[in-house]
The first five atom37 places (N, CA, C, CB, O) and aatype in JSON, in Angstrom:
{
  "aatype": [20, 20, 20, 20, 20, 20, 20, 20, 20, 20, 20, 20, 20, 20, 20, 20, 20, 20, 20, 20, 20, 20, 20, 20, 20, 20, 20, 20, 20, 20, 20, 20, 20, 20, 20, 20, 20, 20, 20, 20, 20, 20, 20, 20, 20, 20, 20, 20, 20, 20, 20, 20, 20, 20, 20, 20, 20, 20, 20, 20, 20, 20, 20, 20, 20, 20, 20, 20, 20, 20, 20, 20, 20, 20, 20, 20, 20, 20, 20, 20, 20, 20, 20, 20, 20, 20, 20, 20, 20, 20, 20, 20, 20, 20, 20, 20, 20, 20, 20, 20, 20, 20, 20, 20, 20, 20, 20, 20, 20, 20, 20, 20, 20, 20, 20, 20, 20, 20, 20, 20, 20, 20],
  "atom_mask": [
    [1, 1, 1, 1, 1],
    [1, 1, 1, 1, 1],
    [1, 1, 1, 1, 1],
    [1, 1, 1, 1, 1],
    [1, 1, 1, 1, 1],
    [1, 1, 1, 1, 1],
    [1, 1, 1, 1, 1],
    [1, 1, 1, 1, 1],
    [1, 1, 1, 1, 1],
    [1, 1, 1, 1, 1],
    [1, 1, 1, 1, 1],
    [1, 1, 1, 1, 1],
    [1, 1, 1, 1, 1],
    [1, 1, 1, 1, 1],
    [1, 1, 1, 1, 1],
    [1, 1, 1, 1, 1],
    [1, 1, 1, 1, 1],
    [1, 1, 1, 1, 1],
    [1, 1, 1, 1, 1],
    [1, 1, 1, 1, 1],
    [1, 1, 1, 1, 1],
    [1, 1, 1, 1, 1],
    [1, 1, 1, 1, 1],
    [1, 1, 1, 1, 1],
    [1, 1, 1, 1, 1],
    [1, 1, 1, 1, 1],
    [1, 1, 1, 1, 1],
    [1, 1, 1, 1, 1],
    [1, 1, 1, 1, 1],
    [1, 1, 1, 1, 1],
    [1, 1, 1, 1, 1],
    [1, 1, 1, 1, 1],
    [1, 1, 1, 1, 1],
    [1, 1, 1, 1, 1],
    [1, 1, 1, 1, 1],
    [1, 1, 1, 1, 1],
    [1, 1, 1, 1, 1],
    [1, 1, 1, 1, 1],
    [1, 1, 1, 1, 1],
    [1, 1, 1, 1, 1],
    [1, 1, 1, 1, 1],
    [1, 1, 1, 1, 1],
    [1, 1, 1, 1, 1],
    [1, 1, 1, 1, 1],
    [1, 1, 1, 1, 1],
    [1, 1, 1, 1, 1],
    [1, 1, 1, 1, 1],
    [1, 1, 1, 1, 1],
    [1, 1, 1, 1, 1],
    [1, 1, 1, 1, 1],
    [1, 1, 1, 1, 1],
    [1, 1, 1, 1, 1],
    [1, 1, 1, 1, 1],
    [1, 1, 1, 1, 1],
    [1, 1, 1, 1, 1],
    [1, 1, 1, 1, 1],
    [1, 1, 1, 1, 1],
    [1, 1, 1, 1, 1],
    [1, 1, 1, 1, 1],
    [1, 1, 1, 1, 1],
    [1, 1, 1, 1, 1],
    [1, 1, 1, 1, 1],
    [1, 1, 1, 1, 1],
    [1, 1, 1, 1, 1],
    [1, 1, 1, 1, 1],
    [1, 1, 1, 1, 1],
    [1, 1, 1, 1, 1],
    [1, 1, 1, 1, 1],
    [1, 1, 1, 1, 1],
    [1, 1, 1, 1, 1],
    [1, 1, 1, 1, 1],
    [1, 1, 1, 1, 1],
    [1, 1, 1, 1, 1],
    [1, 1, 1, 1, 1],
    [1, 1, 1, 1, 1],
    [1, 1, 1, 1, 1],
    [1, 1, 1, 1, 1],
    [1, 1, 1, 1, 1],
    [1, 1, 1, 1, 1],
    [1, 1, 1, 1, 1],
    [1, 1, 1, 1, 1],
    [1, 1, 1, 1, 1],
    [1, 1, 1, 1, 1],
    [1, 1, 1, 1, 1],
    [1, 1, 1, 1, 1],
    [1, 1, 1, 1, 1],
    [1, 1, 1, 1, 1],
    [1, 1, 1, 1, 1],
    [1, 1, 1, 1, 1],
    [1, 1, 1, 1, 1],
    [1, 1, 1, 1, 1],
    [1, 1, 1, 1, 1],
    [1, 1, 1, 1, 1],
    [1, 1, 1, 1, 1],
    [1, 1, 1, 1, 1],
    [1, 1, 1, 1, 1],
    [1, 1, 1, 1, 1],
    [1, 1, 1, 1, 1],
    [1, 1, 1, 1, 1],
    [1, 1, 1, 1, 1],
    [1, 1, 1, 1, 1],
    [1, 1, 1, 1, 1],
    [1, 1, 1, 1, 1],
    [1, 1, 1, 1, 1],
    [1, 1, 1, 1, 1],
    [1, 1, 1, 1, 1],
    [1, 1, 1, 1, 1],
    [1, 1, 1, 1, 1],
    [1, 1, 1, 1, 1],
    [1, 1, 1, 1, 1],
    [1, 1, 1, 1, 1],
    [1, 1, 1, 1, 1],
    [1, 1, 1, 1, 1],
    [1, 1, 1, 1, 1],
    [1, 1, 1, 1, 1],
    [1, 1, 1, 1, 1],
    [1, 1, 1, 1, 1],
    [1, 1, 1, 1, 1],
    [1, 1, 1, 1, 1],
    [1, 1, 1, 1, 1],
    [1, 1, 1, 1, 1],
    [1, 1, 1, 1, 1]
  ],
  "atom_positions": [
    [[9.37, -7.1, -15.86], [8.89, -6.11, -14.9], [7.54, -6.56, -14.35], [8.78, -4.7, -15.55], [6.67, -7.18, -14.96]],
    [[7.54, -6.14, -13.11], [6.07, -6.49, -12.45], [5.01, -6.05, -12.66], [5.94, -6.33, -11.36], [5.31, -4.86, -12.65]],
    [[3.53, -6.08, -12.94], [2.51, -5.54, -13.02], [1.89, -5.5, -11.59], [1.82, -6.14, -14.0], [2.09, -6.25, -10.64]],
    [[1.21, -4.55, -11.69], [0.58, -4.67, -10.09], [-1.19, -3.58, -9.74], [2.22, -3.79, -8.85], [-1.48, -2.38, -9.77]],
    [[-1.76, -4.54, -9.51], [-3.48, -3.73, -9.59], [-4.15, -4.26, -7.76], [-4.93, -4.86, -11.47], [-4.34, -5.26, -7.08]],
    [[-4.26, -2.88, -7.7], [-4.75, -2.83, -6.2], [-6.43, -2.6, -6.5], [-3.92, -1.36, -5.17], [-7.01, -2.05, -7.44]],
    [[-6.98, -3.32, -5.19], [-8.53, -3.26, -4.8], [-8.93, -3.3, -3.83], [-9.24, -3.98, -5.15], [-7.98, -3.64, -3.12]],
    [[-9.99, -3.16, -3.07], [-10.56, -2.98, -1.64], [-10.49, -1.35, -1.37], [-9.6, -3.89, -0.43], [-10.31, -0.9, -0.24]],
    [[-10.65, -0.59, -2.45], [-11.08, 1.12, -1.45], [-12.22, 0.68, -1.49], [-10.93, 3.01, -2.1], [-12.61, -0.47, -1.71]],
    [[-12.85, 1.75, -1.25], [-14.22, 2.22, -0.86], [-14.33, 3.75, 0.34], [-14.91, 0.71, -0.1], [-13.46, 4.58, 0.65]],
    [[-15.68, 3.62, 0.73], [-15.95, 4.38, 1.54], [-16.17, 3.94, 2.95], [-16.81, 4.94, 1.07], [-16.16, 2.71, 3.0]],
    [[-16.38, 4.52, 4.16], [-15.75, 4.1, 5.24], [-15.44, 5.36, 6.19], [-14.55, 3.34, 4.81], [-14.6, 6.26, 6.2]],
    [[-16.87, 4.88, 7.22], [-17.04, 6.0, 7.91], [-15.44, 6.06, 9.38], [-18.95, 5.81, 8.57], [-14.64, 5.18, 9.7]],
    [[-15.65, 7.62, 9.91], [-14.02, 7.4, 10.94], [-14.31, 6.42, 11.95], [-13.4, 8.94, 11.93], [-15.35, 6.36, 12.62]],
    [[-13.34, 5.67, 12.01], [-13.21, 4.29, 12.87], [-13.44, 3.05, 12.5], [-13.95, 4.27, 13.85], [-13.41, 2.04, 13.2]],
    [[-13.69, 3.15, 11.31], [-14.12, 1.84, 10.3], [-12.63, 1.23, 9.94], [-15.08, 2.41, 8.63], [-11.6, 1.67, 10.46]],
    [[-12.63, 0.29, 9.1], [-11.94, -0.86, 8.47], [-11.72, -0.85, 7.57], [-12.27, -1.82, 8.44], [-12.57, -0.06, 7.16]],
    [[-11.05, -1.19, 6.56], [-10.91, -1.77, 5.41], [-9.42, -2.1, 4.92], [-11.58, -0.97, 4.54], [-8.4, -1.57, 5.36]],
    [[-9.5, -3.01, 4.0], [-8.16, -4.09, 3.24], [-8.33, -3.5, 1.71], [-8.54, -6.3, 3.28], [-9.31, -3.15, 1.06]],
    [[-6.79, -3.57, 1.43], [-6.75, -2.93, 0.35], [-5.72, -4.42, 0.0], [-6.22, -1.12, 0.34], [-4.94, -5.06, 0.71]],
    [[-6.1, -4.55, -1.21], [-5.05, -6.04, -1.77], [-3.88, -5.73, -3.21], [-6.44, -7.55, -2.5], [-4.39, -5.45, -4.3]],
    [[-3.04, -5.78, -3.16], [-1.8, -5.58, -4.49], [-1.69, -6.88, -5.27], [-0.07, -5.25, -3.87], [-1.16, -7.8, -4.65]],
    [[-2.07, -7.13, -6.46], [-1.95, -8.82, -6.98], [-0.95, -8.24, -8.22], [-3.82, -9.87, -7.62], [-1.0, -7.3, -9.02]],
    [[-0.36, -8.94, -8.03], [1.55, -8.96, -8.46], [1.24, -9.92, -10.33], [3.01, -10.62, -6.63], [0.42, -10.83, -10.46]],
    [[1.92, -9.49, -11.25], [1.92, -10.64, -12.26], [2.84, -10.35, -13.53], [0.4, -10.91, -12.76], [2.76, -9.26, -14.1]],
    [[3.48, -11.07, -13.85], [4.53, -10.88, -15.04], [5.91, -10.81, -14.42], [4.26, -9.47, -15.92], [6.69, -10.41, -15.28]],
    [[6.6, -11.08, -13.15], [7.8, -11.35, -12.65], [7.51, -12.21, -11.65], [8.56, -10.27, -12.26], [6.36, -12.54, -11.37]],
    [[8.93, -12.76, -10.86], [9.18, -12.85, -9.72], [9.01, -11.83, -8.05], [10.17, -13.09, -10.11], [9.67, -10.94, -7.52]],
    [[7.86, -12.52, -7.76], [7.0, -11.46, -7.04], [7.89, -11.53, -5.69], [5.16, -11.87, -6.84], [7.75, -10.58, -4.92]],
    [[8.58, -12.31, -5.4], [9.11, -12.4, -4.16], [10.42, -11.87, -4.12], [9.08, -13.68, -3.72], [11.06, -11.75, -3.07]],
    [[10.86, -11.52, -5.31], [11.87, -10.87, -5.54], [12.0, -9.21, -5.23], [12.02, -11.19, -6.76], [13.08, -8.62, -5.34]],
    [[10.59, -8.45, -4.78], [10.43, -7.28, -4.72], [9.99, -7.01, -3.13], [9.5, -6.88, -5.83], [9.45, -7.73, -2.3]],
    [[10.31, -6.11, -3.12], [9.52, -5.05, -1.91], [8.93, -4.28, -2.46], [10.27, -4.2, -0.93], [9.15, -3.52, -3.4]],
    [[7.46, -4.69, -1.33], [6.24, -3.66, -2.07], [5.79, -2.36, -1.44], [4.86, -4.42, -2.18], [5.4, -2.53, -0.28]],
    [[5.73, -1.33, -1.78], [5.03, -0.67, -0.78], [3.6, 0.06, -1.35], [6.04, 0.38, -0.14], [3.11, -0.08, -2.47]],
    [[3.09, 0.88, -0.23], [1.65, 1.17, -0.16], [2.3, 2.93, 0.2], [0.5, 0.07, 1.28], [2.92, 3.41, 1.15]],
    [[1.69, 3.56, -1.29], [1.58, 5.08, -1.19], [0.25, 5.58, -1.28], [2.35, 5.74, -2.22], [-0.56, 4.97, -1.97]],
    [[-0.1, 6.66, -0.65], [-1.19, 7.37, -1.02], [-0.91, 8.9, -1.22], [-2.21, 7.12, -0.02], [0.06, 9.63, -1.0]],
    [[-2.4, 9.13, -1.83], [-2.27, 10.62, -2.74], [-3.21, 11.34, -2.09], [-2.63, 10.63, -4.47], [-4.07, 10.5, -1.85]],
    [[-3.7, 12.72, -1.52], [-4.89, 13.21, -1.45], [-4.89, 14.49, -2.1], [-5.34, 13.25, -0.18], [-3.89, 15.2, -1.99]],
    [[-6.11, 14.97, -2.94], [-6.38, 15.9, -3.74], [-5.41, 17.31, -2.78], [-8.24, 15.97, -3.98], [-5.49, 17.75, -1.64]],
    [[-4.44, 17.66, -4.16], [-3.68, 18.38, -3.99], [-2.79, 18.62, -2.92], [-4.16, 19.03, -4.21], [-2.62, 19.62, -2.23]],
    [[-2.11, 17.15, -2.93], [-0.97, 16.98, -1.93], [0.46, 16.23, -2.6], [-1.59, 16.01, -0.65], [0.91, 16.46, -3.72]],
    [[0.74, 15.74, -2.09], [1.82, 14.88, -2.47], [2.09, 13.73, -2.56], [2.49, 15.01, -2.05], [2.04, 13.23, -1.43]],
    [[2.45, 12.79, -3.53], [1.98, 11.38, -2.93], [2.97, 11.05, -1.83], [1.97, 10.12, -4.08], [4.04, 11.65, -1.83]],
    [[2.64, 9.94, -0.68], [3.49, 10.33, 0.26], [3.73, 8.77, 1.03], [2.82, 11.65, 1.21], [2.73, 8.71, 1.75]],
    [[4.28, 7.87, 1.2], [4.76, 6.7, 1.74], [3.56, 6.48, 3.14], [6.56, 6.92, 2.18], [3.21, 7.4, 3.88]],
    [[3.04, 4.9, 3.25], [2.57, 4.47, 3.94], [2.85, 3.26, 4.76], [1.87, 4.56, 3.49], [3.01, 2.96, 5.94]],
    [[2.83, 2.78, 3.78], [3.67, 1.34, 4.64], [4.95, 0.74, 3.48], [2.18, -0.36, 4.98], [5.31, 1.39, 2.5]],
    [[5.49, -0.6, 3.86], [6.53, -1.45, 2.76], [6.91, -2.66, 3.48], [8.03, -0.6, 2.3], [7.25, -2.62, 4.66]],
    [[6.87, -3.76, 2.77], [6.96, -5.17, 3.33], [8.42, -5.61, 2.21], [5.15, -6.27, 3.07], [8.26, -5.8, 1.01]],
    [[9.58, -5.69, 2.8], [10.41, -6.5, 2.2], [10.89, -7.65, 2.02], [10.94, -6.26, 2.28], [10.73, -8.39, 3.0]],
    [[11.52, -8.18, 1.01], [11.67, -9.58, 0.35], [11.24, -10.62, 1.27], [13.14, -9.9, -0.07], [10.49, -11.58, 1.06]],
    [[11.91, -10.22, 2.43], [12.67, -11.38, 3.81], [10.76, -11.21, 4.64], [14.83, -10.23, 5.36], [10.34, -12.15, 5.31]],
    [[10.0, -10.08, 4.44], [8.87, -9.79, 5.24], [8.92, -8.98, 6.32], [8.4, -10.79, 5.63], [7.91, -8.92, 7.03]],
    [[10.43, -8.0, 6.76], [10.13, -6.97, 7.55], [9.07, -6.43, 6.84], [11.21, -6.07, 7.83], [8.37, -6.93, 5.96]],
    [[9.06, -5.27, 7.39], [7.97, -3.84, 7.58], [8.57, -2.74, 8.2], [6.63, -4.09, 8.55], [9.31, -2.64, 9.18]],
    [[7.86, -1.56, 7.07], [7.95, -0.69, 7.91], [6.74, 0.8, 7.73], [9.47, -0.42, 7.81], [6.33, 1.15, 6.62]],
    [[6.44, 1.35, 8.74], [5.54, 1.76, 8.4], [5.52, 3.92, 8.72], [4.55, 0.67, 9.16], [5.94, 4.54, 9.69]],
    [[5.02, 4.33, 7.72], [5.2, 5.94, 8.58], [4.26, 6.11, 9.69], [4.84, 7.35, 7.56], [3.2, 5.5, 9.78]],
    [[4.61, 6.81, 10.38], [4.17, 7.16, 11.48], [2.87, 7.53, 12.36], [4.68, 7.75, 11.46], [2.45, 7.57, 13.51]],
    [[2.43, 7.83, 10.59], [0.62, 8.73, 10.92], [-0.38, 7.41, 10.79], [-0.06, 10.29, 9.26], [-1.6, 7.46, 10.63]],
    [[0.41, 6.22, 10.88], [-0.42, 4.9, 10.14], [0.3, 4.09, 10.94], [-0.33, 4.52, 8.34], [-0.31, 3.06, 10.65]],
    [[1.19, 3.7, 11.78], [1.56, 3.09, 12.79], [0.68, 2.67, 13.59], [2.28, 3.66, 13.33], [-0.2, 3.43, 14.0]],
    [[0.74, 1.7, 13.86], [-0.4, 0.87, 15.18], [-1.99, 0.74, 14.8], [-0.47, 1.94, 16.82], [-2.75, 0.04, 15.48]],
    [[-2.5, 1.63, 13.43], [-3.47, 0.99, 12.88], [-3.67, 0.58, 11.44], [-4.31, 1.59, 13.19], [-4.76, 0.57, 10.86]],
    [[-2.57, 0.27, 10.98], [-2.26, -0.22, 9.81], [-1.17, -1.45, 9.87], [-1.83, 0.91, 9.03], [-0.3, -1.52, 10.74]],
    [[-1.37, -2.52, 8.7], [-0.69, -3.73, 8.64], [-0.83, -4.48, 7.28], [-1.16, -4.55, 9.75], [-1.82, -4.87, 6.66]],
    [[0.38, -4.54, 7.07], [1.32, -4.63, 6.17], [1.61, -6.11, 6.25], [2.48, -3.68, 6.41], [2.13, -6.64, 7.23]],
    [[1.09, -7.02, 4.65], [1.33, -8.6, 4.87], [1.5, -8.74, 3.63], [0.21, -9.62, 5.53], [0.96, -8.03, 2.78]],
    [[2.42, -9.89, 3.35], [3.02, -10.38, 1.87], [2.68, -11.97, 1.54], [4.83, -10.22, 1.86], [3.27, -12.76, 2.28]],
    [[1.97, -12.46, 0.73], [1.67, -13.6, 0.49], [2.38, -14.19, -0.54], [0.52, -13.65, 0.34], [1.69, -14.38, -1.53]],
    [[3.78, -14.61, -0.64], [4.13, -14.72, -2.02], [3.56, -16.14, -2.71], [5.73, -14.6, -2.11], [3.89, -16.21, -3.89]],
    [[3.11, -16.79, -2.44], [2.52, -17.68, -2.99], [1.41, -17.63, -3.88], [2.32, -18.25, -2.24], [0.99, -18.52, -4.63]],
    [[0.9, -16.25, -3.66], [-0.14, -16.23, -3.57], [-0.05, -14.58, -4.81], [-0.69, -16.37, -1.84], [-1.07, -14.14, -5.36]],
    [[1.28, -13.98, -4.99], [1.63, -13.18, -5.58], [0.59, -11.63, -5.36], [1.76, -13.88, -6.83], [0.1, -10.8, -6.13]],
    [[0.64, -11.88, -3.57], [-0.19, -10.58, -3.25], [0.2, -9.75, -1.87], [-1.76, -11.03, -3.12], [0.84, -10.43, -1.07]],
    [[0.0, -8.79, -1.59], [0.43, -7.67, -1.2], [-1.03, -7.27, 0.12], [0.7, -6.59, -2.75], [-2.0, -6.97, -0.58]],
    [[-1.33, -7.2, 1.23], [-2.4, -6.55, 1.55], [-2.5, -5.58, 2.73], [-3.23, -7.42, 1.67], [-2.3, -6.15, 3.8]],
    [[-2.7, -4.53, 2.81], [-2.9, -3.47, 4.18], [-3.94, -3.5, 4.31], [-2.56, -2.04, 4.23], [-4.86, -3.18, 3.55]],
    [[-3.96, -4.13, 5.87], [-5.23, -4.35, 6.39], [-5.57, -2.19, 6.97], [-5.04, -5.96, 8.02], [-4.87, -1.45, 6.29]],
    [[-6.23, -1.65, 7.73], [-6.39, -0.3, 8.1], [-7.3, -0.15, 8.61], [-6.36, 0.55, 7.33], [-8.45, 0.07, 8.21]],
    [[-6.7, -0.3, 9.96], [-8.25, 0.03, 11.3], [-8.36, 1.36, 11.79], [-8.12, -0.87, 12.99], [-7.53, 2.09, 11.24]],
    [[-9.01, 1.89, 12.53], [-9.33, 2.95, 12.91], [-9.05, 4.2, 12.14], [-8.92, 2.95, 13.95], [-8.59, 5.3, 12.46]],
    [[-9.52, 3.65, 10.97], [-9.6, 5.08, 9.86], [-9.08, 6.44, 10.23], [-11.11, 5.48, 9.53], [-8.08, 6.33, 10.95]],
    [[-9.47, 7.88, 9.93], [-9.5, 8.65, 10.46], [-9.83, 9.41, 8.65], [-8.28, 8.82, 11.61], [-9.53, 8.81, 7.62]],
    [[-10.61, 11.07, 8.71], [-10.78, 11.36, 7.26], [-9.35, 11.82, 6.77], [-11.94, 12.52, 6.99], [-9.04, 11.58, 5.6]],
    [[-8.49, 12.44, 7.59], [-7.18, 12.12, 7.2], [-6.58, 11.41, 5.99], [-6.81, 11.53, 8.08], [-5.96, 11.81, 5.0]],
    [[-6.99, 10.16, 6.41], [-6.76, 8.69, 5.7], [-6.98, 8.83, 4.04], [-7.99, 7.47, 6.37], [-6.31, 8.31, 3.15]],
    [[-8.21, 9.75, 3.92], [-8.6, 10.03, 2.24], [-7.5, 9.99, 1.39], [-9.24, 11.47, 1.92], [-6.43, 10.49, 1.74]],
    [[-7.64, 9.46, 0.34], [-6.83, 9.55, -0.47], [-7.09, 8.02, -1.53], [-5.46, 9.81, 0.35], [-7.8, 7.02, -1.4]],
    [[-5.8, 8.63, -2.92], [-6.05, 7.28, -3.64], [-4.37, 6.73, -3.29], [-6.6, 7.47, -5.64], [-3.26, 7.26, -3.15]],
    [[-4.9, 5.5, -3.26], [-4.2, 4.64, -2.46], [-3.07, 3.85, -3.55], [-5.33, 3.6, -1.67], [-3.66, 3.3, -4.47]],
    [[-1.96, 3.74, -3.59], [-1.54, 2.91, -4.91], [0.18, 1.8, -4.08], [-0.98, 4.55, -6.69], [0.93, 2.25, -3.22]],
    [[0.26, 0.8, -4.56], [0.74, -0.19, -4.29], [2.03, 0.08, -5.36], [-0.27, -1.41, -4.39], [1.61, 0.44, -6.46]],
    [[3.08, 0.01, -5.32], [4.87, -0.06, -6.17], [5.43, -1.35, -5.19], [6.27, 1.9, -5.86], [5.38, -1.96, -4.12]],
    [[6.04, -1.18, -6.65], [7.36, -2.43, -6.37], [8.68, -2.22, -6.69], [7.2, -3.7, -7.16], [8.96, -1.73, -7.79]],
    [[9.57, -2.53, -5.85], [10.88, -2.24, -6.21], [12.09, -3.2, -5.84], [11.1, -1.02, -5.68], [12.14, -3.48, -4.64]],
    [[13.09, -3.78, -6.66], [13.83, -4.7, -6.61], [14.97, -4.45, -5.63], [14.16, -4.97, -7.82], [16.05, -4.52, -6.22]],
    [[15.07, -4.25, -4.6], [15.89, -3.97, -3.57], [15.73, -4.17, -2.12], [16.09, -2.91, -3.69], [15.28, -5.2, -1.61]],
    [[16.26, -2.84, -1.32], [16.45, -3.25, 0.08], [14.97, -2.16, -0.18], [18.18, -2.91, 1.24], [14.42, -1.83, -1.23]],
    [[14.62, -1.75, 1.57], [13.06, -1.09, 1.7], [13.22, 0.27, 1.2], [12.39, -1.02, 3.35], [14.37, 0.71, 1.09]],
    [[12.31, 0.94, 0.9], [12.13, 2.16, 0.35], [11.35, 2.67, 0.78], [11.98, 2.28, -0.7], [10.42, 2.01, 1.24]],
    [[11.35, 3.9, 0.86], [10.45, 4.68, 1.29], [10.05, 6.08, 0.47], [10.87, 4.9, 2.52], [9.2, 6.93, 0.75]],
    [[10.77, 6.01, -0.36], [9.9, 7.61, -1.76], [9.74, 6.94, -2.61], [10.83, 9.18, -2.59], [10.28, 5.9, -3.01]],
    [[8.85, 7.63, -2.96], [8.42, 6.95, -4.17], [9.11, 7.27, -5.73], [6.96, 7.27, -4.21], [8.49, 7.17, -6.78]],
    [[10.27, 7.6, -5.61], [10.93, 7.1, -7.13], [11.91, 6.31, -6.68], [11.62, 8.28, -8.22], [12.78, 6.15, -7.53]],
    [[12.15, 5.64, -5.48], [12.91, 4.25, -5.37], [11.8, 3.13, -6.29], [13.14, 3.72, -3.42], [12.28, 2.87, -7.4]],
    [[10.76, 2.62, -6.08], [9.37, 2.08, -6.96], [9.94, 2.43, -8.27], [7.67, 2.94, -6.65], [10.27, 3.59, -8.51]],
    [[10.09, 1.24, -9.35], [9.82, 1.31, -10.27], [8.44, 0.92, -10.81], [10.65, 0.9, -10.63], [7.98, 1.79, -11.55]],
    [[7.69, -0.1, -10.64], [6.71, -0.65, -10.76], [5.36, -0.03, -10.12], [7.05, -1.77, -10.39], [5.18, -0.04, -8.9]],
    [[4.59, 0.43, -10.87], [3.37, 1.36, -9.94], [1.75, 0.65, -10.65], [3.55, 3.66, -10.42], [1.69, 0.33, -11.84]],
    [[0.51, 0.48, -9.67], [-0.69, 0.39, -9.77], [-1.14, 1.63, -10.14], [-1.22, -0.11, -8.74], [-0.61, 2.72, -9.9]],
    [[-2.76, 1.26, -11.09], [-3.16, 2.59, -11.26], [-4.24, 3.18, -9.93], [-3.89, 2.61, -12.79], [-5.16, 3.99, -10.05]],
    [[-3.76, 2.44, -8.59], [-4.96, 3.38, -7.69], [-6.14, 2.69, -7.08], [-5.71, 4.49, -8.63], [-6.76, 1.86, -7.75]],
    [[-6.5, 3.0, -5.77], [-7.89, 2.59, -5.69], [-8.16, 3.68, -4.47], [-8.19, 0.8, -5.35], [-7.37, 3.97, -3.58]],
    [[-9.62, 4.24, -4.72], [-9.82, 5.32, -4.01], [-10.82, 4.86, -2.62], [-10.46, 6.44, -5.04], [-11.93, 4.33, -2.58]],
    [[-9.59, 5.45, -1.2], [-10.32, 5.37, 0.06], [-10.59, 6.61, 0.13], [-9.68, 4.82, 1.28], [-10.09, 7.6, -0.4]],
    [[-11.85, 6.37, 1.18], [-12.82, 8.12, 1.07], [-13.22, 7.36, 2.88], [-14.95, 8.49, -0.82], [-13.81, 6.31, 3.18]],
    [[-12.71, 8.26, 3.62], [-13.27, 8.14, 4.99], [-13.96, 9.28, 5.36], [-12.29, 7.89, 6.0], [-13.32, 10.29, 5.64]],
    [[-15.31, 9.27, 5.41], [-16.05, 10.09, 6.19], [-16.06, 10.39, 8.12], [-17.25, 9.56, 5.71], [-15.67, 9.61, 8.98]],
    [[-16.54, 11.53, 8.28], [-16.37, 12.23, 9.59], [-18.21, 11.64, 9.94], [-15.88, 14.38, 9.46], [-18.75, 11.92, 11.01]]
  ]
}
């Protein structure tokens, strides 16, 4: 089974930047589709992006056109780049893996990170 530890939150005023990175270890990393969920205090965790085996994408909607979704398997890493913030965006951010076609809920993911917290200020 895969291990998987995400980094790059932080804080990050609205309209700002930031890369969040997934580093993959203990399987065949190219064997999975990864995706990018987030959580915000007292919500639901809820699908963001997912890069599969082959390197489609796909992304929800509220994160379309400023979010991007890239797979390095060589490199056994995962990264969403995320431009034009919005405080929306808050939340802790967590990276799954799952041995199949793309997914999009999160109990298709067997494989889960413990988190890294984006905080976008207004």
């Amino acid at each position: 089974q895969v291990q998987l530890a995400e980094s790059g939150g932080g804080l990050v005023q609205a309209g700002g930047s930031l890369k969040l990175s997934c580093a993959a270890s203990g399987s065949t990393f190219s064997d999975y589709a990864i995706g990018w969920f987030r959580q915000a205090p007292g919500k639901e965790r809820e699908f963001v992006a997912v890069v599969g085996r082959g390197g489609s994408t796909y992304y929800a909607a509220s994160v379309r056109g400023r979010f991007t979704i890239s797979r390095d398997d060589a490199k056994n890493t995962v990264n969403l780049r995320m431009n034009t913030l919005k405080p929306e965006d808050t939340g802790v951010y967590y990276c799954a893996a799952e041995k199949g076609l793309i997914a999009t809920t999160p109990g298709a993911f067997g494989s889960w990170g413990q988190g890294t917290q984006v905080t976008v200020s207004s």
